[in-house]
N, C-alpha and C positions, 0 to 999 in steps of 0.2 A: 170170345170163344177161341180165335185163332192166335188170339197176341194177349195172353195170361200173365199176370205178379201175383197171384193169391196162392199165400204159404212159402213166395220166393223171401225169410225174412233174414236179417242183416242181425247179427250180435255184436258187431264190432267195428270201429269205425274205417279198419282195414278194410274189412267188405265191403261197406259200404260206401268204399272210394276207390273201388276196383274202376279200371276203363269200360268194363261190361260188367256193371253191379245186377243186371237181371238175367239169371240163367239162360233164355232161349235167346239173348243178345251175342251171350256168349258160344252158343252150343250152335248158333248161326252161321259166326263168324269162324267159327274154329272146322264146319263144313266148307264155307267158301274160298278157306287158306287149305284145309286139305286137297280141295281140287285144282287151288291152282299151282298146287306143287306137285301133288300128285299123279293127278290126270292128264291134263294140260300138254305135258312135257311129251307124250307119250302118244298123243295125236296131233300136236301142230305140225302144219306142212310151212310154206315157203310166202304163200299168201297170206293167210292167218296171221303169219307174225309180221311182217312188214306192211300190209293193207289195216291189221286192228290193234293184234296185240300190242306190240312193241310200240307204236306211237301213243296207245291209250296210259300205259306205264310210264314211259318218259313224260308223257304233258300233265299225268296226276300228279308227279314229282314237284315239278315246274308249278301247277297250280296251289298245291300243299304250302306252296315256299309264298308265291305271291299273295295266297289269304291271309297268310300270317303277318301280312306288312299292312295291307289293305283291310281285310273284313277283320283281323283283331285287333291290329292297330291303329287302324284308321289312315294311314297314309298312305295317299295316294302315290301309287310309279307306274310308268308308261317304260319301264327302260326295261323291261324283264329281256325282251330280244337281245340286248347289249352283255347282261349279266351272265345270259348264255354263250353267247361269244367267247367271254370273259374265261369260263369253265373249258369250251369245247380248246381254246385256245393254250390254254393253259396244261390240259390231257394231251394233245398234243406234244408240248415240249415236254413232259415229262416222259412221254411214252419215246420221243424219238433222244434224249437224255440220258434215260435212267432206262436204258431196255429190257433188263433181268429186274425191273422191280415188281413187282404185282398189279396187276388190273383195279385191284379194289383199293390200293394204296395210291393210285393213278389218281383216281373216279374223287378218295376220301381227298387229296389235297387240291384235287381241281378246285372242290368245294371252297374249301380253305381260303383259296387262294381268291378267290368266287366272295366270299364272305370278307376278307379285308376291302377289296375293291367297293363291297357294295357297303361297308360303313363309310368307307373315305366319300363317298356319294350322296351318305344317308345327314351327315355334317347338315346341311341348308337345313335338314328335317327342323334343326333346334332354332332355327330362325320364323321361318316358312310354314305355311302348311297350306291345306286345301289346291287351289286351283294353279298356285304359286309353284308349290311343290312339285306337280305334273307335272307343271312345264320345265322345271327341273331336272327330275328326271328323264323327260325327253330327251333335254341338250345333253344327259349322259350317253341316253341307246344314241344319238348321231355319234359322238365325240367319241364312244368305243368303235362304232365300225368304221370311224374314220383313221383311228387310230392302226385297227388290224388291217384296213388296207392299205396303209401309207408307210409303215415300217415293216420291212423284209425280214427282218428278223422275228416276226411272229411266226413268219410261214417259211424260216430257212431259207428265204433267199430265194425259192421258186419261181423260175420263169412264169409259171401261169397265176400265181399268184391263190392259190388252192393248196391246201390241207390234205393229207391222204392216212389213211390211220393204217400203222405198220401192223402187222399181222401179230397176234398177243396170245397164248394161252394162260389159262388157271386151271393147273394139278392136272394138264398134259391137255385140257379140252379148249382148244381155240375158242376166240370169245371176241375177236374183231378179225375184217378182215374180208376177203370175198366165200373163203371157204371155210366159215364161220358155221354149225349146224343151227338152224331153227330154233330147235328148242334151247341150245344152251344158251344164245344171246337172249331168252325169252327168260330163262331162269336165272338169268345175271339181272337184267335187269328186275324183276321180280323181288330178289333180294334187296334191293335196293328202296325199292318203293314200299317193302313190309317193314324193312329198317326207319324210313323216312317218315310212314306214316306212324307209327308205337311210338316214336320222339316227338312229334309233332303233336299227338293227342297228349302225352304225360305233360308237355312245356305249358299247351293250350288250357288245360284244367289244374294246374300248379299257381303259386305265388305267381313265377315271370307271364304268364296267361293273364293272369287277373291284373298285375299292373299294365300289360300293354290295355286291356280293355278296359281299364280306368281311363288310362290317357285316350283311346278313342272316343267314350262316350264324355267328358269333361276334362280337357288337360289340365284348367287351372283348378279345377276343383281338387283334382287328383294330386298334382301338388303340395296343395294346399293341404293335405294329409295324410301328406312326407314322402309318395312317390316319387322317384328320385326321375324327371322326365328325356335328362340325357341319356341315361342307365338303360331307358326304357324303350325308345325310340330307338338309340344305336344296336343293342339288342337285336331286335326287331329287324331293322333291317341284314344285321347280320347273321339271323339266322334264316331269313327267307335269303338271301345272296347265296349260302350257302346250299339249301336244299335246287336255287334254281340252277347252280353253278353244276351241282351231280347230273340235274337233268340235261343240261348242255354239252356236257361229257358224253353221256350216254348216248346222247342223240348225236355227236359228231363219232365219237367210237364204233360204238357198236351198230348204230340203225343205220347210218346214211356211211360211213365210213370216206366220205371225201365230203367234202363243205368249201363253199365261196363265202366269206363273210356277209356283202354286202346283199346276195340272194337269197341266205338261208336265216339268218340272224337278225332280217329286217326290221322297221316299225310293226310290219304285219305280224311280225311273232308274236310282238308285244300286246297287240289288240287281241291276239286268238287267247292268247292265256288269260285276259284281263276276261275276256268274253268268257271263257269255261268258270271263270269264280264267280261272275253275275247271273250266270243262268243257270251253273250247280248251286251257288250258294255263299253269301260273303259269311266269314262269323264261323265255318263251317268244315272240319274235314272230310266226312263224308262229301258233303257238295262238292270240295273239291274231285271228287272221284266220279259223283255225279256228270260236272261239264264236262269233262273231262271224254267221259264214256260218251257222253252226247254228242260234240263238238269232232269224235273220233270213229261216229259211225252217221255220222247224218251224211257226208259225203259218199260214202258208202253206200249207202241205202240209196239215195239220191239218182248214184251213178249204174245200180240195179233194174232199178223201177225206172228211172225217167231215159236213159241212154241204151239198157238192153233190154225190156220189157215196151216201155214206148216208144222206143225208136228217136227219144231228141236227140238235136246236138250237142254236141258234149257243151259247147260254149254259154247253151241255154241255160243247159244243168248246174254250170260252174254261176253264173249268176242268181237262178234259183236258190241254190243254196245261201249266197249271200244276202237273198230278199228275207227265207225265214230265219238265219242268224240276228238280223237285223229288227225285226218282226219279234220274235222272240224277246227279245232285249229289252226292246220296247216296253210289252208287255210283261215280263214281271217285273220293271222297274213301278208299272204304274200297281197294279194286281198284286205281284206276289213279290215283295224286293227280297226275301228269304232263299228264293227260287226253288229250285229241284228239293233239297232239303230240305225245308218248311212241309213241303208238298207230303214228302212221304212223312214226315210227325203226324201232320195232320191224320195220312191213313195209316198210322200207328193206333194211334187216338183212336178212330172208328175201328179199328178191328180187334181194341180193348173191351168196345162195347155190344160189337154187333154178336147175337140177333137183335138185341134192345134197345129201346127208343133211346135217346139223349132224355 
């Protein structure tokens, strides 16, 4: 009754290969980008964007980039912290470089630059895989912040050994910086994650989609019928390097605007991002916007309810939260390994049928 197909019919194989081939998928989606371009901008204050929004956009980025290595292609990395390093470090010299160049032209080669790094990386993938792999790219996420904290010339030579993002505008509206507005860092990066995500779903249901998920679900079978599996793999990691390389930008630019490498960019990044695609969804871009949104409001909510309604201490609440990250994890590895995603198919499903029985 609530979630209808009957009379939505397809004539054409265009149609029927749109990214929203069922009208109310579309007519949904094209409400939730109205408001958040239109609305949004227009009522965020100061908290809003630094306490949800702006982190939830920057780690969708980031997660979009990581499913794509991992839930489509099946290979594992633990080094996503590194790769943003890689980006935020790289926005950096370009901004303090190239100072009359464009923000977006900053953000696009951070990537870039983000995506060669993370093929020279993804190399071991054609030997290695599984468990091997991880630990692979682990010794990458150490070997990069070992890297940006040991050479001065990442960070110009700074006494304290910190990044500071020099003040930028786009078509006269600042967009990093301390007196950067709300909304406009909110609608910078916005653009960003509507860019990342419309490429990411076209790659994901394409040719290059379907070879990385041949090579996740059987590499030699995949193969074995002419998938070409360094093609497919180097790919793979080069275009998740890339999207997580923007979100590194993004989050050292515009959200946090100074960065320490080895505090911001740590292993812990790398397990939070890994954590938003297990419990949004491996396989999935939605889910990734799923964990994403989860993982970017459960501290939140946490820090409500249990620190200004219950009165705990913060420290209790900061573990808390790590008990049902941890909890959570657990359980839909064992229940639901789809996670968030699955979740909501499944009440696609019932609300194709409901009021009536199965």
């Amino acid at each position: 009754m609530f979630y209808r197909e009957a009379g939505d019919f397809k004539v054409s194989y265009v149609d029927d290969s749109q990214t929203f081939p069922i009208k109310f998928d579309r007519y949904r989606y094209y409400v939730v980008l109205a408001v958040a371009f239109g609305i949004i901008p227009f009522i965020i204050n100061d908290y809003w964007a630094n306490a949800l929004l702006l982190p939830f956009l920057i780690y969708a980025i980031a997660a979009i980039g990581l499913n794509i290595l991992v839930g489509y292609c099946g290979q594992v990395s633990l080094g996503t912290g590194g790769f943003m390093a890689v980006g935020a470090y790289a926005c950096y010299k370009l901004m303090t470089a190239f100072p009359d160049v464009s923000m977006f032209i900053h953000v696009i080669l951070a990537g870039g630059i983000t995506a060669i790094v993370g093929v020279l990386f993804g190399l071991p993938s054609l030997r290695i895989k599984g468990f091997y792999l991880a630990v692979a790219t682990l010794a990458a996420q150490f070997f990069l912040v070992w890297l940006f904290n040991r050479v001065p010339w990442f960070y110009n030579y700074s006494a304290s050994g910190q990044i500071n993002a020099p003040e930028r505008d786009v078509f006269g509206i600042i967009i990093t910086g301390p007196n950067a507005p709300a909304w406009a860092t909110y609608v910078f990066c916005l653009i960003f994650l509507t860019l990342c995500a419309v490429v990411a779903r076209n790659l994901t249901r394409g040719t290059t989609g379907r070879t990385w998920m041949a090579i996740r679900d059987m590499d030699i079978a995949a193969e074995i019928i002419g998938v070409n599996p360094l093609k497919a793999k180097l790919t793979a990691f080069a275009v998740s390097s890339f999207f997580v390389g923007i979100s590194g930008a993004l989050f050292f630019a515009v959200y946090l605007g100074a960065v320490e490498v080895g505090e911001v960019f740590g292993i812990q990044k790398s397990f939070l991002v890994l954590f938003m695609i297990i419990i949004g969804g491996l396989g999935s871009i939605f889910g990734s916007f799923a964990g994403a949104a989860f993982l970017v409001l459960l501290p939140v909510v946490l820090k409500v309810v249990g620190a200004d309604w219950m009165g705990w201490p913060t420290d209790i609440v900061a573990h808390l939260q790590l008990v049902i990250v941890g909890a959570l994890i657990i359980l839909f590895l064992i229940l639901e390994p789809h996670g968030l995603a699955q979740l909501w198919r499944v009440a696609k499903e019932k609300l194709r049928l409901w009021p009536f029985p199965h």
